[in-house]
C-alpha positions in Angstrom: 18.0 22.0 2.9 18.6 18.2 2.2 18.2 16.2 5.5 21.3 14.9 6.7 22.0 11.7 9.1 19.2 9.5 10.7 15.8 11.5 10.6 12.2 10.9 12.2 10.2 8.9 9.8 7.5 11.1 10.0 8.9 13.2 7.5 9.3 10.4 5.0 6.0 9.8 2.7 4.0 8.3 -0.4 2.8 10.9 -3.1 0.6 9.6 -5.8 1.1 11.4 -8.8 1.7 15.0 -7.2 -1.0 14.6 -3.9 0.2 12.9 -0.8 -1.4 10.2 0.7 -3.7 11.9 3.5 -3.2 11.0 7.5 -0.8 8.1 7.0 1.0 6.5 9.3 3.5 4.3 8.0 4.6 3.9 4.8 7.5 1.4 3.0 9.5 0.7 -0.3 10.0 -2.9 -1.2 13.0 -3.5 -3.9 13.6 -7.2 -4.5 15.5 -9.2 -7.0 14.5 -12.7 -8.3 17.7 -15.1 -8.5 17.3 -18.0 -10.5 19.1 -21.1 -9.8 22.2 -21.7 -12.3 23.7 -24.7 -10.3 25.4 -27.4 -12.3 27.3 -30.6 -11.7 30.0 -28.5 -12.1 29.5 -26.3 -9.4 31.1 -28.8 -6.5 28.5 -28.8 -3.9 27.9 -25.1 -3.7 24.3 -23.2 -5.2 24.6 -21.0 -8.0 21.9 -18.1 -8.7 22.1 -15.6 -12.1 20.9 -12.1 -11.6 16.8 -12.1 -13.1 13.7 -9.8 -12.9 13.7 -7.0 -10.5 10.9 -5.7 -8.8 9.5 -2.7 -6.2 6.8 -2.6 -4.1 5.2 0.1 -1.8 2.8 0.0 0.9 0.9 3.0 3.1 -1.0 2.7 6.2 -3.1 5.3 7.7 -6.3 6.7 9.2 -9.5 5.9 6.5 -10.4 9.7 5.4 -13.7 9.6 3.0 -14.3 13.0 1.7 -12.6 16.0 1.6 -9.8 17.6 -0.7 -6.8 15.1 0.7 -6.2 11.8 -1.4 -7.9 9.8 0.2 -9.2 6.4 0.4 -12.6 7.1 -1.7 -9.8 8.1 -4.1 -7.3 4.7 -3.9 -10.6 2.4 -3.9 -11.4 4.3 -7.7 -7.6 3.2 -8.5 -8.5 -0.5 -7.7 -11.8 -0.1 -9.6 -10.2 2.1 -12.4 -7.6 -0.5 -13.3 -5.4 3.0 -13.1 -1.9 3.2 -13.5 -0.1 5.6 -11.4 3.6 7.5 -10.8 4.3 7.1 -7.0 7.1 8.6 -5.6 8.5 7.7 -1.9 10.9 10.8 -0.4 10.5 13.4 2.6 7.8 15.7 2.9 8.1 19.1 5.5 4.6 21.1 5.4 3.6 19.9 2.3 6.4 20.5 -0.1 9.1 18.0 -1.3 12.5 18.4 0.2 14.6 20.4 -1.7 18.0 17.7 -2.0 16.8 14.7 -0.6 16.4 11.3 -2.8 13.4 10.5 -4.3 12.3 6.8 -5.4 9.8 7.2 -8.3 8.0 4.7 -10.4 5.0 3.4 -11.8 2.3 0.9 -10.3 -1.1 -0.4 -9.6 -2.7 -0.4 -6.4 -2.7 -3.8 -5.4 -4.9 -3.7 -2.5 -6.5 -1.9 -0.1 -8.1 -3.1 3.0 -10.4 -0.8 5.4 -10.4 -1.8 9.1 -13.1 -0.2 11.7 -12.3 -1.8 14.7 -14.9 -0.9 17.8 -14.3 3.3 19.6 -10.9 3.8 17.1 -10.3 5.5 14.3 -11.0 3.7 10.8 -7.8 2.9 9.3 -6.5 1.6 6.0 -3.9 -0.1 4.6 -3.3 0.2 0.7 0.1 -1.7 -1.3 1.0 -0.7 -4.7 2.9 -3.3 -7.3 5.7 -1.6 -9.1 5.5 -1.8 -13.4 8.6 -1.0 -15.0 11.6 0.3 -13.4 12.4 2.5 -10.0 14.5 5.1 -10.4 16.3 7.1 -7.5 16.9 10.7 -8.0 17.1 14.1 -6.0 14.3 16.2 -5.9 15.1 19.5 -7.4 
């Protein structure tokens, strides 16, 4: 059942490929759009901008996992090492599955970083942001 109204952002998540992102805790889509200046003389006074490039980012945040059978960050460190291209898609997640009705942002990207933080008696976290190539597309999932 598609989720309807405001919803807990727990719920909303980063896949790679088909494997979600293992013990996140935040997660965000980026959409900008460059607008270069077209002012003239003749534009009285007042900046002018024409529609150029857009672009998508996304970024996840979570606790540093190294092993196991999750994606995990042993896995996003051989993406920045791989020089691997990936499909990400951003939409809600309810016990593992996709849900049925909701939108779904989906495109292509690099991992762009991915930082590792071990502070002193906390967990090991990581942060990890991914630069869109190509276009995002919005759909449902099915």
């Amino acid at each position: 059942m598609a989720t309807a109204g405001v919803f807990n952002g727990t719920s909303l998540i980063v896949y790679v490929g088909t494997n979600v992102v293992a013990h996140a805790t935040s997660c965000s889509l980026s959409v900008s759009a460059d607008l270069p200046d077209a002012t003239t003389k003749d534009s009285g006074g007042w900046a002018e901008e024409i529609a150029g490039l857009r672009s998508w980012s996304m970024t996840t945040d979570g606790l540093a996992v190294v092993s196991g059978t999750d994606y995990n960050v042993e896995d996003l460190y051989a993406l920045v090492t791989g020089r691997t291209e990936v499909t990400l898609k951003f939409t809600t997640n309810n016990g593992g599955t996709a849900v049925v009705g909701d939108s779904k942002w989906t495109g292509d990207a690099f991992i762009e970083s991915l930082d590792m933080t071990a502070d002193m008696e906390s967990p090991v976290t990581f942060s990890s942001s991914f630069k869109g190539t190509g276009a995002l597309t919005l759909g449902i999932n099915a």
